[in-house]
N, C-alpha and C positions, 0 to 999 in steps of 0.2 A: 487578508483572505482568511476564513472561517477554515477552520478543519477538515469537515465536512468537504470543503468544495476542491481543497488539495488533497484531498483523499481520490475524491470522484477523480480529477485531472489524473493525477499519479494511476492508475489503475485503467482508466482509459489509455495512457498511453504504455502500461505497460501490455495490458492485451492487444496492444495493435503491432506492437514489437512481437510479443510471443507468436502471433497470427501470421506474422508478415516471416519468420524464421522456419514458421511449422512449412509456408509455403516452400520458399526457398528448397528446403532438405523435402518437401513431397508430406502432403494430406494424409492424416490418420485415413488407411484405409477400412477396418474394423472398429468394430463399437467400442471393443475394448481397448481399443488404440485410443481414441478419441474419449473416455472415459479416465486414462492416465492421461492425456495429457491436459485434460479438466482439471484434476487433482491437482497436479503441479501447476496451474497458472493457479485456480484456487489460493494454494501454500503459499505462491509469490504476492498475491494479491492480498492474503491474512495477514503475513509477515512485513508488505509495508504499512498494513494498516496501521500494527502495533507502534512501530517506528516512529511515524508522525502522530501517533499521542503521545506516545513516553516522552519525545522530541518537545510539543507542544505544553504536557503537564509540566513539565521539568524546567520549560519557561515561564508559568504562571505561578508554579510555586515558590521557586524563588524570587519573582517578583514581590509575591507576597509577602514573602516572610523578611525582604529586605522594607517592605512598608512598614510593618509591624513591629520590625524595629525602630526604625524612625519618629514612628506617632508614640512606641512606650520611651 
């Protein structure tokens, strides 16, 4: 799988979890309720972004550089 498409998956299901908890404990009734709790899925949704590329670089680089040594 591309990065990309585990990125999308991971994110879709983490906003159906955040959505499906907001239910559970009762709907932002105000704007500004529903404004924080945007930010915070936001934050969840940035911070695995980051994850699964540092995750994914950090498998491509050392791939690399274990080639690199190989072919020198």
């Amino acid at each position: 799988m591309k990065t990309s498409q585990i990125f999308a998956i991971s994110a879709l299901a983490i906003s159906t979890m955040f959505f499906t908890v907001l239910s559970l404990f009762g709907l932002p009734e105000s704007v500004v309720e529903w404004f924080i709790s945007d930010v915070i899925l936001g934050t969840i949704i940035y911070i695995n972004y980051l994850v699964i590329t540092v995750a994914y670089n950090s498998k491509k680089n050392s791939l690399y550089s274990t080639e690199k040594k190989i072919v020198a």
